[in-house]
Backbone of each chain as nested JSON, in Angstrom:
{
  "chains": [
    {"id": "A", "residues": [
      {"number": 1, "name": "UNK", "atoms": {"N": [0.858, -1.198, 0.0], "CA": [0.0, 0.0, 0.0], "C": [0.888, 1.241, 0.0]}},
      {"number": 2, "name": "UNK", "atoms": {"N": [0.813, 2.102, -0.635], "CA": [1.572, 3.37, -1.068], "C": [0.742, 4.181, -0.246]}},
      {"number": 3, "name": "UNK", "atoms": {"N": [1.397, 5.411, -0.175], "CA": [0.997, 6.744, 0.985], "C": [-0.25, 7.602, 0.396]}},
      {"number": 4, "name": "UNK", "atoms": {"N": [-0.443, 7.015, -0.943], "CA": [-1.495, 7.32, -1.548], "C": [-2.718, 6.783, -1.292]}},
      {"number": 5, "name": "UNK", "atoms": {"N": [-2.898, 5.382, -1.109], "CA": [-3.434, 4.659, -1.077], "C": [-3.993, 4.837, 0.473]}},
      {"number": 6, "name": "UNK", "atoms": {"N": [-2.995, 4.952, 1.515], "CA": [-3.066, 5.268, 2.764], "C": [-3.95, 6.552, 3.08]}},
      {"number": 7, "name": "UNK", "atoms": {"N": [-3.576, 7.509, 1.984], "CA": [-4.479, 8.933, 2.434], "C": [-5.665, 8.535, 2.06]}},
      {"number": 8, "name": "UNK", "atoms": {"N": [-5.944, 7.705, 0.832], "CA": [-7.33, 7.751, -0.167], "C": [-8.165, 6.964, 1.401]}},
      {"number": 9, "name": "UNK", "atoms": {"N": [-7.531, 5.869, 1.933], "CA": [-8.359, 5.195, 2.708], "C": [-8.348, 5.844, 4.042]}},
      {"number": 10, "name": "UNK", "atoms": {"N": [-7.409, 6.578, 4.476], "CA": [-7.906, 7.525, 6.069], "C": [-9.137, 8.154, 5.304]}},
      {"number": 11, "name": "UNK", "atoms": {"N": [-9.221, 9.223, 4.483], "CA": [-10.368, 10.221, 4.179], "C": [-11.832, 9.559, 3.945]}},
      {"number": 12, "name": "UNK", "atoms": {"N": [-11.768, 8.126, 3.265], "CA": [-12.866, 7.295, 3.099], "C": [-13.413, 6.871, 4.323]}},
      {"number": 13, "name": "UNK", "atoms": {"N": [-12.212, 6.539, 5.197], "CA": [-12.972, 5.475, 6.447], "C": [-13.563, 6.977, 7.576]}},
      {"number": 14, "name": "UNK", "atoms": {"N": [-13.227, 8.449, 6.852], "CA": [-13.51, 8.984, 8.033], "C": [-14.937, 9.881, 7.349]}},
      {"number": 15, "name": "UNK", "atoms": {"N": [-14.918, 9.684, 6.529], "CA": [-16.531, 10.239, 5.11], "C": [-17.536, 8.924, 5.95]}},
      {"number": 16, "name": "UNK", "atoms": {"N": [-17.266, 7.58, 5.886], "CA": [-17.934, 6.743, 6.064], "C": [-18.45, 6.747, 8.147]}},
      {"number": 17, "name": "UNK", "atoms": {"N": [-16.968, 7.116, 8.485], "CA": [-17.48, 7.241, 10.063], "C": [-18.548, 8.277, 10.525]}},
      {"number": 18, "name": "UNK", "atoms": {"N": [-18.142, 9.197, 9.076], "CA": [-18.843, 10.517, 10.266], "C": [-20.414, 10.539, 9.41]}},
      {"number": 19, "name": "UNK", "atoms": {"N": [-20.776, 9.7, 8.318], "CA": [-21.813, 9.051, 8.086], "C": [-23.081, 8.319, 9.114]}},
      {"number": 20, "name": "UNK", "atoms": {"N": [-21.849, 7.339, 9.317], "CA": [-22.559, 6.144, 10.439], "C": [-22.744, 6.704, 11.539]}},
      {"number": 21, "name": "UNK", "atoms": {"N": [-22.037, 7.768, 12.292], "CA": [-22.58, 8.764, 13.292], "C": [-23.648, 9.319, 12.878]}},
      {"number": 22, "name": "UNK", "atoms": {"N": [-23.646, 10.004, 12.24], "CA": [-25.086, 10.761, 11.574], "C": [-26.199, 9.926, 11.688]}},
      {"number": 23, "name": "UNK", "atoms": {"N": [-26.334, 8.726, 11.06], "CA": [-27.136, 8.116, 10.794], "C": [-27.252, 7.608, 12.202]}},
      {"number": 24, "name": "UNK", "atoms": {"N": [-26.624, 6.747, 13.224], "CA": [-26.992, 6.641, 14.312], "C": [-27.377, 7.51, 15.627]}},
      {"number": 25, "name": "UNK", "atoms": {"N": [-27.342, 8.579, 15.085], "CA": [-28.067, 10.276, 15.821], "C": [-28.558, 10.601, 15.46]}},
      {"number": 26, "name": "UNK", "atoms": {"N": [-29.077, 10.461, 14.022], "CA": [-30.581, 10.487, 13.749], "C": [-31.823, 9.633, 13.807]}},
      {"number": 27, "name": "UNK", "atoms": {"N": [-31.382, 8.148, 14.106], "CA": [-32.004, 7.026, 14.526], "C": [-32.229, 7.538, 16.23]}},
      {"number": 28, "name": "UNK", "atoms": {"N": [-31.004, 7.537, 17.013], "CA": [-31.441, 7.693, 18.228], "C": [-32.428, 8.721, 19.0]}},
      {"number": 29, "name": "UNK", "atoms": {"N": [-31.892, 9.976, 18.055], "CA": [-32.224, 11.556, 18.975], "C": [-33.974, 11.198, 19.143]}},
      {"number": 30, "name": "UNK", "atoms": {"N": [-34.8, 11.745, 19.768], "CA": [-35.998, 11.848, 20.102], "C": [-37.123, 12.49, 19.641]}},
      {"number": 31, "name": "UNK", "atoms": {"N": [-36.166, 13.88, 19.212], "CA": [-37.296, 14.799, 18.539], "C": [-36.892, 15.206, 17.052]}},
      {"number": 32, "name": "UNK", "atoms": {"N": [-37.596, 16.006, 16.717], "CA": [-36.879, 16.179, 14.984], "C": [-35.677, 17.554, 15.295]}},
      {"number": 33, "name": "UNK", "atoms": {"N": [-35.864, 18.401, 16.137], "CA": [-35.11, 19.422, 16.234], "C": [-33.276, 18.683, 17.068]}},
      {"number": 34, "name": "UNK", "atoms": {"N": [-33.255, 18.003, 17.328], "CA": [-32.124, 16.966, 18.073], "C": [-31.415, 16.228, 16.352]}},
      {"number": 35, "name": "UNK", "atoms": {"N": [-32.575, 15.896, 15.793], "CA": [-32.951, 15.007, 14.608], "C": [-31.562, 16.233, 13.624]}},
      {"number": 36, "name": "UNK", "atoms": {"N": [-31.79, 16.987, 13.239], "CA": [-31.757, 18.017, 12.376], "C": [-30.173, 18.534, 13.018]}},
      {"number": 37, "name": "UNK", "atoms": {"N": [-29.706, 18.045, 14.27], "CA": [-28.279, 18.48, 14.475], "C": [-27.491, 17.296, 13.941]}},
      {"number": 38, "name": "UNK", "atoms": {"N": [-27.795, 16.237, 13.536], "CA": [-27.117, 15.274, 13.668], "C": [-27.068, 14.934, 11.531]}},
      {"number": 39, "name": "UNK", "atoms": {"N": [-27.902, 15.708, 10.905], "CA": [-27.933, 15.968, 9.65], "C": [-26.937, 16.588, 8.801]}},
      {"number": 40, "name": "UNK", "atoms": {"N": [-26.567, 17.497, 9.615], "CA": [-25.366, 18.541, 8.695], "C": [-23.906, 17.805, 8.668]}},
      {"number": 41, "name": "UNK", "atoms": {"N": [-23.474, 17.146, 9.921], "CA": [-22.338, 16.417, 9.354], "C": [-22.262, 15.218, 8.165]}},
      {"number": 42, "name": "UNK", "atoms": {"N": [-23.135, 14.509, 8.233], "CA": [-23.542, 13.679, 7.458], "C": [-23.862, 14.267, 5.742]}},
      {"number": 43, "name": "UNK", "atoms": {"N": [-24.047, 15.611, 5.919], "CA": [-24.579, 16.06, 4.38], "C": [-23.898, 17.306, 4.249]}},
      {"number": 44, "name": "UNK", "atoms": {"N": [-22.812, 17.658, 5.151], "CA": [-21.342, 18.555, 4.68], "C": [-20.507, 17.883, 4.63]}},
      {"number": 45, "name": "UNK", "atoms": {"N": [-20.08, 17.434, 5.985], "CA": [-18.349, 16.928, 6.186], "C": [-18.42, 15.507, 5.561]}},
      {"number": 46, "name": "UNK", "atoms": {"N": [-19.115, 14.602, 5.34], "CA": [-19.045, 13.273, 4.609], "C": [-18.577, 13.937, 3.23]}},
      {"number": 47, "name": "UNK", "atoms": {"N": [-19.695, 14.267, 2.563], "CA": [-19.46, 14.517, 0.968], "C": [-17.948, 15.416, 0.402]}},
      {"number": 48, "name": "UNK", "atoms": {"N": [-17.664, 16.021, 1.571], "CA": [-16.208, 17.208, 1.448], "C": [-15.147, 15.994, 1.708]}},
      {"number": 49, "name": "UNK", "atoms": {"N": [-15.154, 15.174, 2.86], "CA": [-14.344, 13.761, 2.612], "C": [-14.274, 12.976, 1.886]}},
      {"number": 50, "name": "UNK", "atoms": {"N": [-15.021, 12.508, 0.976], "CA": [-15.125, 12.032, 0.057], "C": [-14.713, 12.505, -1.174]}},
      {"number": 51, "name": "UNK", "atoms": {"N": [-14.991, 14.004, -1.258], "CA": [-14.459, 14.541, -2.348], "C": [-12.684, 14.756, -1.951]}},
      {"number": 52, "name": "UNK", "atoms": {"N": [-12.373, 15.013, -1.031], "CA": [-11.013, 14.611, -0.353], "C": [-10.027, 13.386, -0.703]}},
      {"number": 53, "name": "UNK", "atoms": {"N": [-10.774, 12.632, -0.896], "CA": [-10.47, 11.049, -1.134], "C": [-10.591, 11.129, -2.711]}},
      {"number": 54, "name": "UNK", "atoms": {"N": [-11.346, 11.841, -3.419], "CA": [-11.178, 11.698, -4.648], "C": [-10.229, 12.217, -5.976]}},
      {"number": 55, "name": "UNK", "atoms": {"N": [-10.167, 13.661, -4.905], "CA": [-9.048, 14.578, -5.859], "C": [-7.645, 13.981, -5.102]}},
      {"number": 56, "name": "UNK", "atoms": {"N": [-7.622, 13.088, -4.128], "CA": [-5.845, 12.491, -3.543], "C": [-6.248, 11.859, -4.577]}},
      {"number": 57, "name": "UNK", "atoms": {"N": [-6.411, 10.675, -4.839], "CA": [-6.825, 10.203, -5.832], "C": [-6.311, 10.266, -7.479]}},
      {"number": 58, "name": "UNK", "atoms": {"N": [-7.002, 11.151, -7.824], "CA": [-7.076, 11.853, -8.837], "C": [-5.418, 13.011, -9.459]}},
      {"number": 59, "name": "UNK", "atoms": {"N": [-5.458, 13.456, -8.088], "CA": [-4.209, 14.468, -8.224], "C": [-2.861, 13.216, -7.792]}},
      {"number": 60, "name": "UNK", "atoms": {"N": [-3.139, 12.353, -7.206], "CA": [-1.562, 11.71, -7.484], "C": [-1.78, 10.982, -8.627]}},
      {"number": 61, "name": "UNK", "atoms": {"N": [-2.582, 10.529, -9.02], "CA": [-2.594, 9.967, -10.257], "C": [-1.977, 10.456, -11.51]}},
      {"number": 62, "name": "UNK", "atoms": {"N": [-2.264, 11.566, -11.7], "CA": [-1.96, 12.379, -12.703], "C": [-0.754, 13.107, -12.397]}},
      {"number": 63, "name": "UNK", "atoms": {"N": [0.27, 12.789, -11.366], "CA": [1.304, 13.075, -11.0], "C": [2.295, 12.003, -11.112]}},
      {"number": 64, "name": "UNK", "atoms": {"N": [1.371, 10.683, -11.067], "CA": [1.906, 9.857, -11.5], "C": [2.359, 9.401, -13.398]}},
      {"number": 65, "name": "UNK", "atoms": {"N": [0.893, 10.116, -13.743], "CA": [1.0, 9.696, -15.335], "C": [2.41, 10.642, -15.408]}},
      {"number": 66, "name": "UNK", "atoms": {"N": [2.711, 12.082, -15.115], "CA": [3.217, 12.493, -15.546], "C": [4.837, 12.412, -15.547]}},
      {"number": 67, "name": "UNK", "atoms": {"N": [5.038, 11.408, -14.397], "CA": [6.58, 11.042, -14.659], "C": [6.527, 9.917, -15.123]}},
      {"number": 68, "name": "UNK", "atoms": {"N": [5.269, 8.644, -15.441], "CA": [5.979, 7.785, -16.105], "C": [6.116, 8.219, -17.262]}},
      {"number": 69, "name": "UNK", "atoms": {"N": [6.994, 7.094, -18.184], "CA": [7.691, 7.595, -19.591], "C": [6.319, 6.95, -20.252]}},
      {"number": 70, "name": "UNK", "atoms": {"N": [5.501, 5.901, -20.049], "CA": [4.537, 4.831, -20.513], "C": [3.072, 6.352, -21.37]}},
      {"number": 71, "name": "UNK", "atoms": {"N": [3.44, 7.43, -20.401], "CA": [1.9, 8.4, -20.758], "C": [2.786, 9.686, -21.425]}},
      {"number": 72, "name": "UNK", "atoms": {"N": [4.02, 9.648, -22.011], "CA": [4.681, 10.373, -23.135], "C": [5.059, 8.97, -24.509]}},
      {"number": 73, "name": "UNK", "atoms": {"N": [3.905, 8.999, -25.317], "CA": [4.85, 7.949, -26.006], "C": [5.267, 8.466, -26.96]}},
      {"number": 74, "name": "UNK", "atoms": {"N": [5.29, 9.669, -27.315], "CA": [6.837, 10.593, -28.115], "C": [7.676, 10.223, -28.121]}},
      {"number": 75, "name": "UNK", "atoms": {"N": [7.76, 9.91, -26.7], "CA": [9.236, 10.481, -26.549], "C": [9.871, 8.45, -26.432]}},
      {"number": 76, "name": "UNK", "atoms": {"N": [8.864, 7.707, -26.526], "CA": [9.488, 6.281, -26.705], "C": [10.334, 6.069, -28.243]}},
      {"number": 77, "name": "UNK", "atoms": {"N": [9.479, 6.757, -29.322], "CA": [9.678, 6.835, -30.462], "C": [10.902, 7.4, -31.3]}},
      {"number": 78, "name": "UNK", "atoms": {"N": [11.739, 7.677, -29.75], "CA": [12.819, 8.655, -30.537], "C": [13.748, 7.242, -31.051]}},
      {"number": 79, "name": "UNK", "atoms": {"N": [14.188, 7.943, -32.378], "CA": [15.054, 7.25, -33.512], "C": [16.484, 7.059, -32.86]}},
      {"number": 80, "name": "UNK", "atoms": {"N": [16.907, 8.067, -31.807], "CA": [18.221, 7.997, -31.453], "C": [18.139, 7.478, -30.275]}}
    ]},
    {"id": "B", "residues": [
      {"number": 1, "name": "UNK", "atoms": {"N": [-12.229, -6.557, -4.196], "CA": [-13.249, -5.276, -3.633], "C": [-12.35, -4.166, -3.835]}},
      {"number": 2, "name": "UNK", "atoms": {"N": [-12.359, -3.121, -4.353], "CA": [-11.632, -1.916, -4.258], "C": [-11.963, -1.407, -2.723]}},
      {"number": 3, "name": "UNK", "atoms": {"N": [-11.749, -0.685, -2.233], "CA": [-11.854, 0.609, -1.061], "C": [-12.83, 1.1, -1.04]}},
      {"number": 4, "name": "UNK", "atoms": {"N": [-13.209, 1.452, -2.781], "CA": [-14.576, 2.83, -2.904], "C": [-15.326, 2.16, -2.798]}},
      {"number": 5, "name": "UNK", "atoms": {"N": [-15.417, 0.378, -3.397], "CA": [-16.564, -0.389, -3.564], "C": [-17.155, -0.086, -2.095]}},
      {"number": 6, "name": "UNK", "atoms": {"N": [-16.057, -1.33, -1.19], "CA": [-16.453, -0.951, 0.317], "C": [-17.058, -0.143, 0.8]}},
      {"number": 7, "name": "UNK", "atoms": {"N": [-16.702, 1.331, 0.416], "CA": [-17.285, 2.039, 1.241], "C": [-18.801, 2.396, 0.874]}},
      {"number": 8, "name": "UNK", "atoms": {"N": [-18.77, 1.875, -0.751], "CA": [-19.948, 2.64, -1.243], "C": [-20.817, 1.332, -0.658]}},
      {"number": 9, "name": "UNK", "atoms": {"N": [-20.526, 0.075, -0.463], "CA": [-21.609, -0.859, 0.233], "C": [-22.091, -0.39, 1.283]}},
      {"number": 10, "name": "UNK", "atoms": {"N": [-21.279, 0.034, 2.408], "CA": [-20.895, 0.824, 3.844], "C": [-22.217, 1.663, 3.303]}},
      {"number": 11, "name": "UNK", "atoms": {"N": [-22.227, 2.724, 2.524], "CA": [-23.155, 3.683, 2.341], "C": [-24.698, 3.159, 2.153]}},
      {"number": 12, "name": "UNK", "atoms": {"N": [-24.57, 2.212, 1.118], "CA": [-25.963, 1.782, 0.636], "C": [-26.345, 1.029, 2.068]}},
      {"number": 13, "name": "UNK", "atoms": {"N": [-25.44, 0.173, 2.454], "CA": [-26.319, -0.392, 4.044], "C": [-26.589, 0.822, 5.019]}},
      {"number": 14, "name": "UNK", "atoms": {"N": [-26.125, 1.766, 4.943], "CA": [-26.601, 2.558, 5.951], "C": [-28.105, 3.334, 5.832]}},
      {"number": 15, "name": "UNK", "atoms": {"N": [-28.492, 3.216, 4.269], "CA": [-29.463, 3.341, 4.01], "C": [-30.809, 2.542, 4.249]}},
      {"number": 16, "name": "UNK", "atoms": {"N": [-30.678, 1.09, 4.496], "CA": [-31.643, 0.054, 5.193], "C": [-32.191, 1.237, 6.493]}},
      {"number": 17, "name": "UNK", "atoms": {"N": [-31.145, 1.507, 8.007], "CA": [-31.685, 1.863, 9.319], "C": [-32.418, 3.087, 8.787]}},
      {"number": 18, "name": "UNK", "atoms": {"N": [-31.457, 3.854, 7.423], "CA": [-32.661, 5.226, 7.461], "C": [-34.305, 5.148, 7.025]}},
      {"number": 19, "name": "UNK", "atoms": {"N": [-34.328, 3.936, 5.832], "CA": [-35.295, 3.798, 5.157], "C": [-36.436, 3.159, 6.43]}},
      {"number": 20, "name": "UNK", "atoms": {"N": [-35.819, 2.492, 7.279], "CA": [-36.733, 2.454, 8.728], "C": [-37.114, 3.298, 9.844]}},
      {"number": 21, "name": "UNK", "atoms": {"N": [-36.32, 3.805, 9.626], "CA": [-36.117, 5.347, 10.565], "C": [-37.466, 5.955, 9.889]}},
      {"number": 22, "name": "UNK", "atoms": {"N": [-37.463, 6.49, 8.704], "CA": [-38.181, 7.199, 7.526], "C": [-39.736, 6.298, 7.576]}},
      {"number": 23, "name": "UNK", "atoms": {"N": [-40.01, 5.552, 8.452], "CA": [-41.536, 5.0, 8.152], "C": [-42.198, 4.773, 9.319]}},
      {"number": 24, "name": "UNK", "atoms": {"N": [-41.509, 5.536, 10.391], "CA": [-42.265, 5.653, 11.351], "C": [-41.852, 7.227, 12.12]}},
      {"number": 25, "name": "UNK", "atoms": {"N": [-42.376, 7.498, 12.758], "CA": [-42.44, 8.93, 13.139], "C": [-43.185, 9.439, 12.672]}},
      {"number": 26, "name": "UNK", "atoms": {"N": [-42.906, 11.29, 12.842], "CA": [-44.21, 12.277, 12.785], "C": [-43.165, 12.371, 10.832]}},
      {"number": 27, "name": "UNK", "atoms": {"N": [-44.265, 12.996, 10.708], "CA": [-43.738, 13.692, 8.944], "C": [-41.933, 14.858, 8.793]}},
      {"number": 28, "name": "UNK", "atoms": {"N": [-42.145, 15.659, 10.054], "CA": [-40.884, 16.118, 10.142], "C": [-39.739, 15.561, 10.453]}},
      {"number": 29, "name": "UNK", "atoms": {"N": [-39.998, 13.962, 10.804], "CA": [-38.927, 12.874, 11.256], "C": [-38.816, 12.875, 10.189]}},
      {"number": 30, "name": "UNK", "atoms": {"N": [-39.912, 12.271, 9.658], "CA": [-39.43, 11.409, 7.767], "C": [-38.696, 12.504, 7.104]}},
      {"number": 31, "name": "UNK", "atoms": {"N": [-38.797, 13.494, 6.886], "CA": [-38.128, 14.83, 6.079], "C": [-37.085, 14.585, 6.44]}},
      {"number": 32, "name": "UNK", "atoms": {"N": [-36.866, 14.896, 7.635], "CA": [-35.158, 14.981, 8.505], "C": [-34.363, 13.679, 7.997]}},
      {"number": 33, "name": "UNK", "atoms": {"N": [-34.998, 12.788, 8.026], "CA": [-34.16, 11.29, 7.736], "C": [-33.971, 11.13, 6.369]}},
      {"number": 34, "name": "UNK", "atoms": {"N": [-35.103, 11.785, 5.35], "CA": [-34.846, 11.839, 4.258], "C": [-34.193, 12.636, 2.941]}},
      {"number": 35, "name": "UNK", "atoms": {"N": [-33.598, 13.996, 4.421], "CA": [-32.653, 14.492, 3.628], "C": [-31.365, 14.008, 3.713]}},
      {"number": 36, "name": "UNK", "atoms": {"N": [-31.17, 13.231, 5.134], "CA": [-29.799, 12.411, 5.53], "C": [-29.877, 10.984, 4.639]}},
      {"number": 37, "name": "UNK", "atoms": {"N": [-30.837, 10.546, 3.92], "CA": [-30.761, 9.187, 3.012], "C": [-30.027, 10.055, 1.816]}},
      {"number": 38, "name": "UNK", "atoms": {"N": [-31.306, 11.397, 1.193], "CA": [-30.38, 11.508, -0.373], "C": [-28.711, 11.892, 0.085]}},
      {"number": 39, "name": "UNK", "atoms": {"N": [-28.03, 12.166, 1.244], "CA": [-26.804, 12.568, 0.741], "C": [-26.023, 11.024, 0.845]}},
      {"number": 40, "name": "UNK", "atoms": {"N": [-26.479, 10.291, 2.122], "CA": [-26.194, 9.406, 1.812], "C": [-25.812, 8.564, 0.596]}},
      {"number": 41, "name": "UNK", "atoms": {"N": [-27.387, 8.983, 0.168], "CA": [-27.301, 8.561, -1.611], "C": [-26.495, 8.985, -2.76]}},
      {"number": 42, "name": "UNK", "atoms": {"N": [-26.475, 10.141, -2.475], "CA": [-25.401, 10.704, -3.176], "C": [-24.116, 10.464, -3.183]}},
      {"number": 43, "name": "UNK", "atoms": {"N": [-23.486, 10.117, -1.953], "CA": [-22.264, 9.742, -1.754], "C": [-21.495, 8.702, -2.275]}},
      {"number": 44, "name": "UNK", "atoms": {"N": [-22.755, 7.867, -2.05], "CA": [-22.692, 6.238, -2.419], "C": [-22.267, 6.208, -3.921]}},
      {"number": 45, "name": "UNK", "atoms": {"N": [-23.455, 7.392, -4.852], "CA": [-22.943, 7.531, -6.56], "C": [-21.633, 7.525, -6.161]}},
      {"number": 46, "name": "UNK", "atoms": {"N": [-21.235, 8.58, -5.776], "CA": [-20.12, 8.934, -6.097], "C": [-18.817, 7.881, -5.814]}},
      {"number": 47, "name": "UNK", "atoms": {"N": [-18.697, 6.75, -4.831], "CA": [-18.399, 6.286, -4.571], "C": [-18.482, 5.12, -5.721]}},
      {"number": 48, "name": "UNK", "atoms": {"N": [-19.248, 4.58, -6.181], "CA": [-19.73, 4.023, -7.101], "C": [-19.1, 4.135, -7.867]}},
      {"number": 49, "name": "UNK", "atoms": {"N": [-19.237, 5.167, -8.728], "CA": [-18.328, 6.052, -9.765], "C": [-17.01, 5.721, -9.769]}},
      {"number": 50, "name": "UNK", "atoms": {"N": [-16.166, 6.003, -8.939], "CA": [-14.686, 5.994, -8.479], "C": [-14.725, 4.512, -8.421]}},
      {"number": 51, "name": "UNK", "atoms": {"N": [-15.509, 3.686, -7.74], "CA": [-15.062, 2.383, -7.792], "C": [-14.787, 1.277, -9.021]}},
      {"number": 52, "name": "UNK", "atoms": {"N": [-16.007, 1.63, -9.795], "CA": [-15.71, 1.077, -11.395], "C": [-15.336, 1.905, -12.249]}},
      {"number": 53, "name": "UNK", "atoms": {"N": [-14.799, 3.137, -11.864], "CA": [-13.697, 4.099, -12.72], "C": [-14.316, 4.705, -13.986]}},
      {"number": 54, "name": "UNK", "atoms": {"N": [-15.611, 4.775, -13.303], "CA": [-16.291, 5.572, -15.088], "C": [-16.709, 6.976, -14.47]}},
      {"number": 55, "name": "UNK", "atoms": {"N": [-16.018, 7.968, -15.265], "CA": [-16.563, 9.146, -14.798], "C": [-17.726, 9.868, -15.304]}},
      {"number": 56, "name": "UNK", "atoms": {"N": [-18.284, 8.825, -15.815], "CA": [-19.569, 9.322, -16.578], "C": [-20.908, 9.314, -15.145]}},
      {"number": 57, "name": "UNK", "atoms": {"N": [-20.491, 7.938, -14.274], "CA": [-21.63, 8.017, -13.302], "C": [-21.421, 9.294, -12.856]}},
      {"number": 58, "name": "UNK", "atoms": {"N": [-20.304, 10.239, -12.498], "CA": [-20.463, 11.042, -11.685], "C": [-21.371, 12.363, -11.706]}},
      {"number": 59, "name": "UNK", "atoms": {"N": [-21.96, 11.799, -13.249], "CA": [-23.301, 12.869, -13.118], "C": [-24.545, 12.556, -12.779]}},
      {"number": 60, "name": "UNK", "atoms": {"N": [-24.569, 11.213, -12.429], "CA": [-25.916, 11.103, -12.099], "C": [-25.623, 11.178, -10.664]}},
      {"number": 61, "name": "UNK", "atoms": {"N": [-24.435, 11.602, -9.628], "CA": [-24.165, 11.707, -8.568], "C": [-24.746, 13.27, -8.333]}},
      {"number": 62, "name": "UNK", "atoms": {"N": [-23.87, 14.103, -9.523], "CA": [-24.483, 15.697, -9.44], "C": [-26.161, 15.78, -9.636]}},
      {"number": 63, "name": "UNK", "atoms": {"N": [-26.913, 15.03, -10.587], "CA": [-27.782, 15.164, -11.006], "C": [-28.847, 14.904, -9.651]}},
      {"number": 64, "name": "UNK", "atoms": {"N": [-28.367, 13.684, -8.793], "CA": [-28.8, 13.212, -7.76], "C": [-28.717, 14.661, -6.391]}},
      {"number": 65, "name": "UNK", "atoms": {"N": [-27.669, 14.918, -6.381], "CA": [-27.601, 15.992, -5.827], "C": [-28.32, 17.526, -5.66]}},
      {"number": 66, "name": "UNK", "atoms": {"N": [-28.688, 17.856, -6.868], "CA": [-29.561, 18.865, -7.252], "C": [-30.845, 18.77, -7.069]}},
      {"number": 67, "name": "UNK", "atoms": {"N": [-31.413, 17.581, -7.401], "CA": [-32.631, 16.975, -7.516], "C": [-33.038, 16.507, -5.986]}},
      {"number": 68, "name": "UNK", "atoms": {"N": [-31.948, 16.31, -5.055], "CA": [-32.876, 15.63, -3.937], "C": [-32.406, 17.242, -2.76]}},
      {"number": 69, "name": "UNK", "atoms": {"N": [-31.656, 18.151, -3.057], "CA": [-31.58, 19.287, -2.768], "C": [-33.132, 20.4, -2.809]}},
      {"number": 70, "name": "UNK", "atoms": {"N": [-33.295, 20.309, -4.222], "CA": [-34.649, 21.077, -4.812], "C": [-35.925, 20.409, -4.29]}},
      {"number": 71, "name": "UNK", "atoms": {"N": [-35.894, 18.784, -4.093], "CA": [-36.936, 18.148, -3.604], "C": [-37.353, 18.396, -2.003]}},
      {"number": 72, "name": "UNK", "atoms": {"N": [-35.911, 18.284, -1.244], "CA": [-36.161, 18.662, 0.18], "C": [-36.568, 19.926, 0.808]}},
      {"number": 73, "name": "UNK", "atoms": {"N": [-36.377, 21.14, -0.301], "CA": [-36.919, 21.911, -0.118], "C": [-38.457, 21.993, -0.528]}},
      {"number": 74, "name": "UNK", "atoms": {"N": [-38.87, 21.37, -1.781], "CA": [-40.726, 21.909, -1.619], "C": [-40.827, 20.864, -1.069]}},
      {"number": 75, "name": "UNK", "atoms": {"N": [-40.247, 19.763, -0.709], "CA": [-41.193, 18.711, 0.759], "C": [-41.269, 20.061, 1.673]}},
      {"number": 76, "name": "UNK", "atoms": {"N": [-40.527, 20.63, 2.741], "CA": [-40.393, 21.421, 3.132], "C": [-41.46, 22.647, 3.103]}},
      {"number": 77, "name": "UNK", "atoms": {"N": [-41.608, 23.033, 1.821], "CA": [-42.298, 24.104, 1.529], "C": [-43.776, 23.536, 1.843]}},
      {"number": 78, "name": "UNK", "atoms": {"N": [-43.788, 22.268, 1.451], "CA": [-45.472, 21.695, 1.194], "C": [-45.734, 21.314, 2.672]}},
      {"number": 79, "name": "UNK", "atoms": {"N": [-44.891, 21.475, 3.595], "CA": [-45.517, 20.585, 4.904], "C": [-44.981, 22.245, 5.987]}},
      {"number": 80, "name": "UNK", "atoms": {"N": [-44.805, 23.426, 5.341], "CA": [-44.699, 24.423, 6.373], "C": [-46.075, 24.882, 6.681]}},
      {"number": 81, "name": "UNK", "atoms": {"N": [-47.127, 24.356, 5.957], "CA": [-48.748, 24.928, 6.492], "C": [-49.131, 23.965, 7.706]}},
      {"number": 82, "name": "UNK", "atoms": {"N": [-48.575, 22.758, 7.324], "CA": [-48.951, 22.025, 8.133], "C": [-48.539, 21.699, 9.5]}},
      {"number": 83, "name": "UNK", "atoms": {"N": [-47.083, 22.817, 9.69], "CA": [-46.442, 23.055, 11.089], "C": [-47.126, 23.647, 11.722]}}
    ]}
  ]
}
């Protein structure tokens, strides 16, 4: 597992934790106004983690294409 | 299993306790639980998306997004007479 791989899965397992909190504080709380505090993490900070997890993702990836030689094939082609 | 798969299962099961949550209570429960299912839901696209590497789902993640955004509001709108 690469340090990439390591960030992609801290930001996922913590999109998914602060989910399953949500969802189990909105199952538990009593009233809808209790109900309605336990909503906003679940439908800010999940989806911003996730999108977290996607541009690590995404941005080492394409940091990756860009030093292998495999995503320039120009430059495989040289005659000399 | 990729990671995203995982998590996006993680997501869709978390949707079972809401979809139970969501069928009992007063009407402002069900609202409340059912704006915490669409992001849920949403997430899950997105997760989805990333997991079988097509970035084409990721519009029915946005599309999902807009749509259960605009919906929670006239639920909202349609049940403020009834507060």
């Amino acid at each position: 597992m690469s340090l990439r791989d390591g960030v992609v899965a801290v930001f996922l397992g913590l999109g998914v934790l602060v989910t399953l909190l949500s969802v189990v504080g909105v199952i538990v709380s009593r009233n809808v106004y209790q109900r309605l505090h336990f909503v906003t993490p679940g439908a800010v900070l999940a989806p911003l983690l996730v999108a977290a997890a996607v541009v690590a993702k995404r941005h080492s990836t394409s940091a990756d294409s860009r030093r292998s030689p495999r995503s320039w094939p120009w430059s495989c082609s040289d005659p000399s | 299993m990729t990671v995203w798969l995982a998590a996006a299962v993680a997501m869709v099961a978390m949707l079972v306790p809401l979809g139970l949550t969501a069928m009992r209570g007063s009407t402002l429960d069900r609202l409340v639980t059912l704006e915490l299912a669409s992001a849920t839901q949403t997430i899950a696209l997105i997760l989805l998306a990333e997991g079988f590497d097509r970035d084409v789902y990721f519009e029915l993640a946005v599309v999902m997004a807009v749509l259960s955004f605009a919906g929670n509001l006239v639920y909202a709108r349609f049940l403020e007479h009834g507060v």
